[in-house]
Structures are given as structure tokens and as C-alpha cells.
C-alpha positions, -999 to +999 in steps of 0.1 A: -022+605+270-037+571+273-054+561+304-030+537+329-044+503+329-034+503+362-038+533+382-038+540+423-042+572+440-039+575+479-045+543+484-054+529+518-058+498+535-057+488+570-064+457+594-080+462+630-050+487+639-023+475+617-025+502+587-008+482+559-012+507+530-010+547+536-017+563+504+002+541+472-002+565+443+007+538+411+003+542+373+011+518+346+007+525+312-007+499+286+022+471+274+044+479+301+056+460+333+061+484+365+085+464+389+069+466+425+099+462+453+096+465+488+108+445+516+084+421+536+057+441+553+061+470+529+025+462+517+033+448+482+003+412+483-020+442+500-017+462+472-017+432+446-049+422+465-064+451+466-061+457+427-071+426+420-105+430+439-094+403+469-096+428+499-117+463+495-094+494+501-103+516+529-096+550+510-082+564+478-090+548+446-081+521+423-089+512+386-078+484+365-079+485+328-105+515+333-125+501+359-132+509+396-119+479+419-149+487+444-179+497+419-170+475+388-153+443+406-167+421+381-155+442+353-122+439+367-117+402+373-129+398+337-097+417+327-073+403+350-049+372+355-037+365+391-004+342+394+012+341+435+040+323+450+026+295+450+012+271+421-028+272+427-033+240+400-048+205+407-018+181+407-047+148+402-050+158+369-027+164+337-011+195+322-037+193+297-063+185+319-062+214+344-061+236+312-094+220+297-110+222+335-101+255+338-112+269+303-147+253+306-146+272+338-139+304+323-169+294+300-145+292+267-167+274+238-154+237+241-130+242+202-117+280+212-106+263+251-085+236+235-070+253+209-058+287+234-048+252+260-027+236+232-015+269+226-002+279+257+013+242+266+036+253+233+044+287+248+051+274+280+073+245+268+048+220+286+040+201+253+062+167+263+048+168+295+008+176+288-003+142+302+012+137+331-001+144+364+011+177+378+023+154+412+051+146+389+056+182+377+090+203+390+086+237+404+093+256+378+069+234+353+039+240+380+050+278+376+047+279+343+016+255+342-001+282+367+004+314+346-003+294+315-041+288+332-039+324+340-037+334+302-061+315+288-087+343+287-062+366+273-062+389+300-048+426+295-039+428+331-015+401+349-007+408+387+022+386+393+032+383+432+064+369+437+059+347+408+097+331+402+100+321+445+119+293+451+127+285+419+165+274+408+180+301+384+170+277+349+133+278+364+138+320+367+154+328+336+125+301+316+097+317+333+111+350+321+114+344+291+079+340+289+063+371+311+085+388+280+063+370+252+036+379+272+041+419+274+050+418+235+019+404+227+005+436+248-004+427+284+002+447+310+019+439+341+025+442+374+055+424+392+057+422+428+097+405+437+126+407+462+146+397+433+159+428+423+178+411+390+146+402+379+131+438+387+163+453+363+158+424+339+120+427+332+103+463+350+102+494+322+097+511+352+099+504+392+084+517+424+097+509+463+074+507+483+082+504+524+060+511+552+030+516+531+037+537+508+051+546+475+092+566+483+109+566+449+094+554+413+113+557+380+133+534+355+161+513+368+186+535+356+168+565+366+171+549+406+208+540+403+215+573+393+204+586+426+226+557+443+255+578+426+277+571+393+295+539+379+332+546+388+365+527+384+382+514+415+420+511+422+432+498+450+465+509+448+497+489+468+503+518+498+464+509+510+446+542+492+416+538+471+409+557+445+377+557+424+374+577+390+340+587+375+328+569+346+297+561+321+311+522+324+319+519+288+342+502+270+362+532+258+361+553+289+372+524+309+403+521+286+408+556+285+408+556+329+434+527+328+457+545+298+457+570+323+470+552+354+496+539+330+507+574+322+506+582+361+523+551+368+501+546+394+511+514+418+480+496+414+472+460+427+437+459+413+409+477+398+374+472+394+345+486+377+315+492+403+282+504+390+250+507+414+227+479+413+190+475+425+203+464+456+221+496+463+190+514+457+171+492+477+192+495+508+201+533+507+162+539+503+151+515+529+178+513+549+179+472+546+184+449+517+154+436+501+153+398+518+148+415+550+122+406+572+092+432+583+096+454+611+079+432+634+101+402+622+071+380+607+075+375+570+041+368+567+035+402+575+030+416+544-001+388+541-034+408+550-050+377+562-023+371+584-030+403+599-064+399+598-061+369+618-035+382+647-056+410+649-087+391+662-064+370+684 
């Protein structure tokens, strides 16, 4: 079996007396996105930062494409992208100019830079607007422009935290599009969101974390399954419900309505309910994913933040 690229065991982290992380055991294999849910506070930017060599983890270990976070952090950061929530690019200069800046930076030979910058303006479907200033940019473009800079060393790792918030649905489903080009062309990823459509529409596999640590890991399907099953629901005119079993297919749902015609069952509607990510979500956390952290800050999930209350 290959080695993960990404790999946590017991992993700890804690600020002054506010323990953030208390033992995140994590594996992702090579090519594959893992999906990493939790609500605010659960300890998800720790754990990003942590991996990505930001803060240094107070116990357990981490390694990242094969290499220890705490003895090989250069190693690490030479195999890693980092794209947060919000667009770290200089909006004084063009498109094309923060990608030129940016590869000279990363010491790319001046040719190989501006070919891998057209490159990626192409990819990200910045081309039309290379030279303008990124003051004029939307959201979403800014987005796009920021992971675009994060790939233009080719890294086999990308940490994305919260990547798509605050972006309008078009922004999403474009910036989607192109963490999917990126995986096929081999990366591997790790996805930190509270949008749990986007955890079912890009994560092979997902892991909640809450509290600090790591309480239920699998595919998508694998977690709705312990939701319970897709059934049909008739709401039938005397007030009863009644909800049949079914694998949600076409056929079976056919065959579960022939049958209520056979019945002659006084139904005033039906509908076919399968469990979601949110029903996952709230059933293992006990509150849905948009939820605030215990202590009610959203920052709280920030270990700065803590870091900074802390030594208040």
C-alpha cells in the first residue's frame, strides 16, 4: 500500500489552556481529495495549519507527501500549495503580473514562470482579464487568481481552507470545476468547508471533525448510510405518514408507487427523501454545520485568535 501523502496520527495542538486539537488521526491517499467538515471551533484551520508547517503540533505526528511537518518543514512547503478564505494576492498589479511576481519568487527560470503563468490564466479562465488590476477583479476571479498562484510550482499537496466562502453559486460551481482538473492531473487534496454540497460534490472520502477530534470518516455514501436509508414518503389524506424503504432508483420508486395504486392508498403527496451531508452532520454533531463554536466566537477555530485571547 502506498504511503498517504497526507497522514496524522494523534495529533495535538493546544493554546495557553484552550486545547484545539486532541488526537486527529488523518490519511489521504495520493490523487485523492479527503473532505474535512466540522463546525466552527472543531479545529479544522488548526489542523490545516498545522500540516502546512504554520503552527508546530504539540504531540502526535504529521507528514506531508512523506515528510515530517516538525523535522523536514522545508521539505514540506516545497511540496505544498496553501489557498484560505480569503484572496492573499496584490490587487496594484495585474492578473499576469502577480503571477510573474510570484513565480520569480518561487525562483522559476524567467521562460518556464511565464509559460506555467500563461498556462494557468487559461485554466483558470483569467485570460480576458490578465491585465487588469486585481482592484477591479470579482470574488470569484480573485479566487481563482489565488489558487492559480498556488499552482504554479506544481505542488502535489494543496490544503484548501474554506476556499469557495462568500462566493455566489456561478463563483462555486467555476472554482470547482477546477480543484477537479487539478486532482486529475494527480494532486492531492485536502478540503476544509461548511458547504457540505461541495464536500458530496468533490471529497472521495470525508472526515468530521468536532471538538478536536476525528468521530466518523468514510465516503459520502458510506456516512449517509449511518443517517439511515432513502425512503419514499406518503403523506396520506387521514394525517398518517408512511415511508417505504428504497435504493432511490428509478425502478424501485415506480415499483413503491404501482404499489399504492394497487393499495389504493389515499395519498395527497409523496416524496423521495434520501440523507444528505447535512443529516450526517447534525446527527453526529448534534448542530448543523453553520453553527457557531461552543463559545459562540466564529473565530474560534483561528489559532491565532486563541493565541491572542489567551494572553489577554
Amino acid at each position: 500500500m502506498d504511503t498517504p501523502m497526507i497522514e496524522t496520527r494523534a495529533l495535538r495542538k493546544a493554546f495557553g489552556s484552550t486545547t484545539v486539537l486532541t488526537g486527529v488521526d488523518l490519511a489521504v491517499p495520493r490523487g485523492q481529495v479527503l473532505g474535512l467538515l466540522g463546525p466552527n471551533g472543531a479545529g479544522k484551520t488548526t489542523t490545516v495549519e498545522v500540516l502546512s508547517t504554520l503552527l508546530r503540533p504539540d504531540g502526535g505526528s504529521a507528514t506531508v507527501a512523506g515528510h515530517d511537518v516538525v523535522r523536514e518543514p522545508g521539505r514540506v512547503r516545497e511540496a505544498i500549495s496553501l489557498t484560505g478564505q480569503y484572496a492573499a494576492v496584490d490587487e496594484l498589479l495585474t492578473g499576469r503580473e502577480n503571477l510573474r511576481l510570484m513565480a520569480r519568487l518561487a525562483h522559476l527560470p524567467r521562460a518556464a514562470g511565464r509559460a506555467r503563468g500563461e498556462e494557468l490564466l487559461g485554466l483558470f479562465d483569467l485570460g480576458d482579464a490578465a491585465d487588469r488590476l486585481v482592484r477591479t477583479y470579482s470574488g470569484g476571479m480573485r479566487r481563482r487568481l489565488d489558487l492559480a498562484v498556488g499552482l504554479l510550482t506544481r505542488p502535489a499537496v494543496l490544503f484548501l481552507d474554506e476556499p469557495t466562502t462568500g462566493l455566489d453559486p456561478r463563483s462555486r460551481s467555476d472554482l470547482w470545476a477546477v480543484i477537479r482538473d487539478v486532482v486529475a492531473q494527480g494532486a492531492t487534496v485536502l478540503l476544509t468547508t461548511q458547504y457540505l454540497d461541495e464536500a458530496d460534490a468533490l471529497a472521495d472520502r470525508v472526515a468530521v471533525l468536532d471538538h478536536g477530534r476525528v468521530i466518523a470518516q468514510g465516503t459520502a455514501a458510506e456516512l449517509k448510510r449511518q443517517v439511515g436509508a432513502a425512503h419514499v414518503e406518503l403523506q396520506l389524506a387521514d394525517g398518517r405518514t408512511e415511508r417505504v424503504a428504497t435504493d432511490a432508483s428509478v425502478p424501485d420508486v415506480r415499483r413503491i408507487l404501482a404499489d399504492v395504486e394497487t393499495r389504493r392508498l389515499p395519498v395527497e403527496s409523496w416524496r423521495v427523501a434520501v440523507p444528505t451531508l447535512d443529516d450526517v452532520f447534525l446527527t453526529l454533531t448534534g448542530r448543523p454545520a453553520d453553527t457557531a463554536s461552543p463559545s459562540g466566537d466564529p473565530a474560534a477555530d483561528d489559532g491565532a485568535a486563541l493565541l491572542a485571547r489567551e494572553a489577554s
